[in-house]
N, C-alpha and C positions, 0 to 999 in steps of 0.2 A: 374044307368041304367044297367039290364041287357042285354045282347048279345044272338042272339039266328042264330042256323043255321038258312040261307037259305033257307034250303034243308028239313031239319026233326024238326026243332024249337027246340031241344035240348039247353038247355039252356050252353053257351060255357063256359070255364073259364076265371075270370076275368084277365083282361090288352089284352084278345087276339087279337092278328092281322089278323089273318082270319074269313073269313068268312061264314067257311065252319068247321062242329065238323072232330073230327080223325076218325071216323067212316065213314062220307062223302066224305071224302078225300080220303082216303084207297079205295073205292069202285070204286069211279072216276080214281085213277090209276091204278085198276086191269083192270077196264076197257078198257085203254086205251092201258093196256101190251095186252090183249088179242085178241085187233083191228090190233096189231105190228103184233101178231104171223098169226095171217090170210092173212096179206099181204104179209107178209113173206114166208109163204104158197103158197100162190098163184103166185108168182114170183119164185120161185124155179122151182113149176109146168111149168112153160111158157117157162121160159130159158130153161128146159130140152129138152121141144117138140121143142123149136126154133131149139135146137142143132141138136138135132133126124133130123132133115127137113133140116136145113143146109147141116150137113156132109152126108146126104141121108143114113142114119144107117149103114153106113160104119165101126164105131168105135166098135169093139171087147170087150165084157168086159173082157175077157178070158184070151187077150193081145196074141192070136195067128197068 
């Protein structure tokens, strides 16, 4: 019996345990790195404006 992705029906190598070929897999976790950096993004963004609003933009970048 052949195995075949999920995803793209690529036929997998035989004994494999996923279910998913390397190519399907690899896409899925760039995907999921690239969902990281936008949250990450956008939490950076937040905390900075929180701070800005907290310390009433009192904090100097200059440090004078």
């Amino acid at each position: 019996m052949i195995m075949e992705c999920k995803k793209c029906k690529r036929p997998l190598p035989e004994g494999s345990k996923e279910k998913l070929c390397e190519n399907c897999r690899g896409k899925r976790a760039q995907g999921i790195k690239d969902v990281g950096k936008a949250v990450l993004a956008v939490c950076g963004t937040v905390l900075s404006l929180a701070l800005v609003v907290v310390t009433k933009g009192k904090i100097d970048p200059k440090g004078k």
